[in-house]
VOGU-3710 file (C-alpha; in Angstrom, 3 decimals, decimal comma):
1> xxxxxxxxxx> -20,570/-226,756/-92,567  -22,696/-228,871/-94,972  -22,608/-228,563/-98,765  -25,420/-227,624/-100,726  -26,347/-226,653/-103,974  -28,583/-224,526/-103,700  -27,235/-222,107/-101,047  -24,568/-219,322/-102,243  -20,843/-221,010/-100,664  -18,502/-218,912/-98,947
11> xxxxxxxxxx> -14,997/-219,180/-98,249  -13,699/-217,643/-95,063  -10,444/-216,707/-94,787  -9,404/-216,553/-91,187  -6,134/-215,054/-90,165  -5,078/-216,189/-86,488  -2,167/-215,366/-84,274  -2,655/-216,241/-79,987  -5,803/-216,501/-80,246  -6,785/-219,395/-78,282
21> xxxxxxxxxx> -8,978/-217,503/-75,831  -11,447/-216,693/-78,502  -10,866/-218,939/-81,346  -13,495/-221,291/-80,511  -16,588/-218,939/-80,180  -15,669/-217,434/-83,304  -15,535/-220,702/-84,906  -18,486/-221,481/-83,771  -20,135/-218,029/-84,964  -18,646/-218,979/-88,657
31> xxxxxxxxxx> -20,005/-222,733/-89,157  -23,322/-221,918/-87,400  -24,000/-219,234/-90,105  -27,837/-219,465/-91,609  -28,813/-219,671/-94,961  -25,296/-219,909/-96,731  -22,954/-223,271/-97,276  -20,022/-222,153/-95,622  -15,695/-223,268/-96,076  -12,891/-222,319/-94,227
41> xxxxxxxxxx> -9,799/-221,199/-94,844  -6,898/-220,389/-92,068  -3,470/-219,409/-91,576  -1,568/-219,077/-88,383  0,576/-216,798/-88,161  3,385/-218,511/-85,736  1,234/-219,001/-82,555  2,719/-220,065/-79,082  -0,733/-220,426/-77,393  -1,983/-223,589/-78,542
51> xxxxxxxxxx> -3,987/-221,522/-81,728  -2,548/-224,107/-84,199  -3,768/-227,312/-81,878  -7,185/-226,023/-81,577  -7,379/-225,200/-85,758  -6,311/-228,826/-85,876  -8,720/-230,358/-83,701  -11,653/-228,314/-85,651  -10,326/-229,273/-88,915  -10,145/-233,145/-87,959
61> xxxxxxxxxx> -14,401/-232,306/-87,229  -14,838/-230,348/-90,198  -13,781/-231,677/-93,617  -15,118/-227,925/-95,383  -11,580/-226,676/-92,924  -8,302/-225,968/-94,539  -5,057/-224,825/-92,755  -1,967/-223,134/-94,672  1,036/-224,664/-93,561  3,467/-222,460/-91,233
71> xxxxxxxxxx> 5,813/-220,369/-92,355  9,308/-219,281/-90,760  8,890/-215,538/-90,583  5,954/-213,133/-88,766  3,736/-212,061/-91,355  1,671/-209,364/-89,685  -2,375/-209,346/-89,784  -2,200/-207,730/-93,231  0,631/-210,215/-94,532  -1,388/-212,809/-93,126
81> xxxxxxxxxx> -4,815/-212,165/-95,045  -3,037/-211,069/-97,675  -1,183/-214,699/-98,235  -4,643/-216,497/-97,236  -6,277/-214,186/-100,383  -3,179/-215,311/-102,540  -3,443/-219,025/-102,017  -7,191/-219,312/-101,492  -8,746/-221,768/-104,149  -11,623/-220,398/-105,324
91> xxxxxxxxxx> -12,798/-222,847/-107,730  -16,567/-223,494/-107,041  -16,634/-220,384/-104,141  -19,210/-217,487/-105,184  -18,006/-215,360/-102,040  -14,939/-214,766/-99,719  -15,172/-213,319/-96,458  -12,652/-212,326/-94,263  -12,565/-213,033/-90,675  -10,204/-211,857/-87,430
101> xxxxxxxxxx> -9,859/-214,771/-84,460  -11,867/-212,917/-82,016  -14,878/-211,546/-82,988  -18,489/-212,776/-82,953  -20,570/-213,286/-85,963  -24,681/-212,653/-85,951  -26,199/-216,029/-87,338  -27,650/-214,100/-90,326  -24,741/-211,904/-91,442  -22,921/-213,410/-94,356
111> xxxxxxxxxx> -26,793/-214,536/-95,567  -27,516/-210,481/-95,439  -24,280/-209,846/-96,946  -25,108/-211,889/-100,007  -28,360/-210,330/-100,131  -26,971/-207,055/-100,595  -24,408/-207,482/-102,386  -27,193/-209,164/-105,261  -29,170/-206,812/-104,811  -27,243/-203,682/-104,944
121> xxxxxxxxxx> -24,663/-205,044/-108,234  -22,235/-204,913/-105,932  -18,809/-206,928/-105,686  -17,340/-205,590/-102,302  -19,299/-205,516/-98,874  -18,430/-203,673/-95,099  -20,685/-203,213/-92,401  -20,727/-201,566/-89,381  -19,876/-203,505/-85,905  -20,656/-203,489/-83,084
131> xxxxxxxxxx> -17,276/-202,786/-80,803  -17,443/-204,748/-77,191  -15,023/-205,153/-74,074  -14,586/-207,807/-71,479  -16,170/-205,563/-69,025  -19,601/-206,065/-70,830  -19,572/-202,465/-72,793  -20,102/-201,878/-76,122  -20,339/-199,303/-78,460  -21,187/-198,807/-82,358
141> xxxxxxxxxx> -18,489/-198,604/-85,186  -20,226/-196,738/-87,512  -18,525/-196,770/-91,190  -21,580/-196,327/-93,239  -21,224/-192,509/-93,814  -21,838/-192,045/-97,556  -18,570/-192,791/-100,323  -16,535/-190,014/-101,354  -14,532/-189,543/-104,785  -11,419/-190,352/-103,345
151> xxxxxxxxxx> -11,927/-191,664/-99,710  -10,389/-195,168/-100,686  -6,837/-193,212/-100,672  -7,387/-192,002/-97,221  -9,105/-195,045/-95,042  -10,547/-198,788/-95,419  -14,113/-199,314/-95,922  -14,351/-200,445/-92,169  -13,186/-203,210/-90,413  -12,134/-205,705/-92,558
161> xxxxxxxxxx> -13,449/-207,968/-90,647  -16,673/-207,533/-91,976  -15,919/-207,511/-95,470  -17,438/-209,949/-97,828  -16,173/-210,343/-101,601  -17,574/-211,549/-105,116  -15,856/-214,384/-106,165  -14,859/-212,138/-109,511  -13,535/-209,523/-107,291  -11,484/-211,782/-105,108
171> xxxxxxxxxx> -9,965/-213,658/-108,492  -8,841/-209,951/-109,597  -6,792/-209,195/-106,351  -5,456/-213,220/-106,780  -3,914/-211,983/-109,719  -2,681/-208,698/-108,588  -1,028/-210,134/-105,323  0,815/-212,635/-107,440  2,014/-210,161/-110,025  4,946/-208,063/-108,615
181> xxxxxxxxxx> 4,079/-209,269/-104,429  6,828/-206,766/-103,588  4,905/-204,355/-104,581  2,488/-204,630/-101,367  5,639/-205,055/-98,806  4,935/-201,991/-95,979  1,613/-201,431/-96,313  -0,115/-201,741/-92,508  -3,444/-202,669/-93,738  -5,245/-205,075/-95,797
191> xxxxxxxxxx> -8,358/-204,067/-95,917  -6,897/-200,602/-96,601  -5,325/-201,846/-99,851  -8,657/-204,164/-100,764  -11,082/-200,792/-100,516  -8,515/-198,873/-102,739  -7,635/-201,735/-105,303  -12,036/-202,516/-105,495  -12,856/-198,665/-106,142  -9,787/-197,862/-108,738
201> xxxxxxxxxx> -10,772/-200,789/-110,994  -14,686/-200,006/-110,822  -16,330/-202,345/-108,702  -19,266/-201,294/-106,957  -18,407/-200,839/-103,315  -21,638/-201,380/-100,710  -21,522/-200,587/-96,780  -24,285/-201,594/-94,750  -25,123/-199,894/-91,305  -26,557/-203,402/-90,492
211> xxxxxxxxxx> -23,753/-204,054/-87,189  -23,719/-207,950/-88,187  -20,230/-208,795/-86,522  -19,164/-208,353/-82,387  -15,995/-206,901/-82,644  -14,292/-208,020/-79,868  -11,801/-205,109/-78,023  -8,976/-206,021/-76,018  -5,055/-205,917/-74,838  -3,961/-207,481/-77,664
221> xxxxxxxxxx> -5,817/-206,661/-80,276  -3,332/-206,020/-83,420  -5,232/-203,306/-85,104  -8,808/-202,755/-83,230  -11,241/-200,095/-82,936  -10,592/-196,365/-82,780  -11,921/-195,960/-79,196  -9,979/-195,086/-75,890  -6,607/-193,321/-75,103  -4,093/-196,238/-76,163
231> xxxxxxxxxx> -5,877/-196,104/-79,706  -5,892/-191,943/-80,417  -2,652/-192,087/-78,972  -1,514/-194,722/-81,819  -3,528/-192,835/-84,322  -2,165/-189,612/-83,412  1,052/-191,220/-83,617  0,851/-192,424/-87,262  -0,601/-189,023/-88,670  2,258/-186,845/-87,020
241> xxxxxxxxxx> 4,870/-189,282/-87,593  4,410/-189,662/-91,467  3,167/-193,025/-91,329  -0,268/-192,159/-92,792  0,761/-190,051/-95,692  3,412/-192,361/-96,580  0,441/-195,461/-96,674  -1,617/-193,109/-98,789  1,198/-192,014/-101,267  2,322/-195,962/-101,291
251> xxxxxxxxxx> -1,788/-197,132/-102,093  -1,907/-194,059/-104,539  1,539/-195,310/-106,012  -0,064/-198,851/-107,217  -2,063/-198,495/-109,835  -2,763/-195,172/-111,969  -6,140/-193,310/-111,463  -5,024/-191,020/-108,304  -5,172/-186,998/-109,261  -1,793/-186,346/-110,047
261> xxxxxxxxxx> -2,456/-182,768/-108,584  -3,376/-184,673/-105,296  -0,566/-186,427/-105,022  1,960/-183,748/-105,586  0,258/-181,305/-102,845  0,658/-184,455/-100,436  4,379/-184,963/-101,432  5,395/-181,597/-100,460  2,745/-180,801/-97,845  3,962/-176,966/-97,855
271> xxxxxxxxxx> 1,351/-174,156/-96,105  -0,180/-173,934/-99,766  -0,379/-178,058/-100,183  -2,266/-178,044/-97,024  -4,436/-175,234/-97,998  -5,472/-177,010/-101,502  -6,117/-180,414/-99,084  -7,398/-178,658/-96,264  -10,131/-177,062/-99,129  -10,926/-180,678/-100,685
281> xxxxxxxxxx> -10,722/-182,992/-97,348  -14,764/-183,442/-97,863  -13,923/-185,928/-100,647  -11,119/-187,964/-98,964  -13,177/-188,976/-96,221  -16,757/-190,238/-95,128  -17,876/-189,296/-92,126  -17,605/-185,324/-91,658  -15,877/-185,100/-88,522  -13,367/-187,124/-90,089
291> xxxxxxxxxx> -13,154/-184,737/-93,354  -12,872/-181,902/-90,489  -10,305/-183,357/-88,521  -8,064/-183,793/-91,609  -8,878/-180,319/-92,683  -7,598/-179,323/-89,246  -4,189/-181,198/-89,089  -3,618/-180,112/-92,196  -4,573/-176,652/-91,528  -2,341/-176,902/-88,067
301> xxxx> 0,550/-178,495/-89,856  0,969/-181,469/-87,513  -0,002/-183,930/-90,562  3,643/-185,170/-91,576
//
């Protein structure tokens, strides 16, 4: 992680909690990155595995390294980035990127990133992944399905892990995380609440089919991919059991620009709500099997 003038600097914020097993090839995937200057930012999010040892022993090695100091109380992997994005200093940082404990980044990615992002006008970045297990399968995590009007109500942009942020963009959510905090107390997903709070106040949005991170799959993943029967169980689980509308009323709930007329069916989610939702789900999502699953749960009544 050497300085330079010349190349674009990134900050990374990296949110860790156990995650010695991985923490050092990720680490290693970060500071190795081509064609950028890179710094690091970390928070550990009260570790018993020997996580905040091995942060110390690669900050002593790399001066660009920051850690957060501890705090008393579990903050989640959305509290956690969420905090890191809050207290990041940004002054001299053109991009942030956000990065999970356990993944694998492709030597070019946050160079590509940049790329786009310049290229396009853009001020938020997602990508696709590539998904792998310890058994040596893998599997694309495609994302890049084309924007809808409204999809940032209704899902993330991807993983966040692949996100990458203008400077300008991450100074706007800065000072929207420190104005009323409480207001972001529930919600389950960063990158959820990022997407949403990018789209609302105009920035240009960019997702690249380009699968520039290895996102790393297993038993204790805290969020993860959408693949195998533990995960559509815990999907299925949040859509029947009111979590997911309640997360989409709360995002819709933070700043004004949702259809009020949206909103309202989804309150009351009566057999004509679901009809008027059911008719419109090709706008709340990207990909169309997604837009026809919604339209089905909604048309089944099993969304809660």
């Amino acid at each position: 992680m050497v300085a330079s003038a010349t190349l674009p600097h990134i900050l990374v914020l990296l949110a860790t909690h156990n995650g010695a097993p991985w923490l050092d090839e990720q680490l290693r995937s970060i500071v190795q990155q081509h064609g950028v200057c890179v710094s690091l930012l970390t928070g550990d999010d009260q570790s018993s595995d020997g996580t905040q040892a091995l942060l110390a022993r690669w900050a002593r090695e790399h001066p660009r390294m920051r850690i957060l100091p501890p705090l008393p109380t579990r903050l989640g992997a959305a509290g956690n980035f969420l905090r890191l994005l809050r207290e990041a200093s940004l002054d001299g940082c053109d991009f942030v990127a956000l990065a999970d404990q356990d993944d694998i980044w492709q030597p070019g990615r946050l160079a590509r990133a940049v790329m786009r992002l310049r290229e396009g006008g853009a001020d938020g970045y997602s990508s696709d992944a590539l998904a792998f297990w310890p058994d040596g399968s893998s599997r694309p995590l495609g994302k890049a399905s084309p924007q809808r009007a409204l999809d940032h109500l209704f899902e993330p942009a991807g993983p966040g892990c692949t996100y990458v942020l203008s400077a300008k963009l991450a100074a706007a959510l800065q000072r929207e995380l420190a104005r009323d905090p409480q207001r972001f107390e529930g919600l389950g997903y960063h990158d959820w609440l990022i997407y949403a709070y990018a789209r609302i106040h105009g920035y240009r949005w960019l997702i690249d089919p380009e699968m520039g991170v290895l996102y790393r799959q297993h038993g204790r993943n805290e969020l993860g991919a959408n693949f195998g029967a533990r995960a559509v169980q815990r999907r299925w689980g949040r859509l029947t059991s009111g979590w997911f509308r309640a997360q989409v009323l709360h995002i819709a709930s933070l700043w004004p620009g949702a259809p009020e007329d949206l909103l309202a069916h989804l309150r009351r989610l009566g057999v004509a709500d679901r009809l008027w939702l059911a008719a419109r789900a090709r706008s709340l999502r990207r990909r169309p099997r997604d837009q026809l699953a919604l339209a089905a749960m909604l048309l089944l009544g099993v969304l809660r």
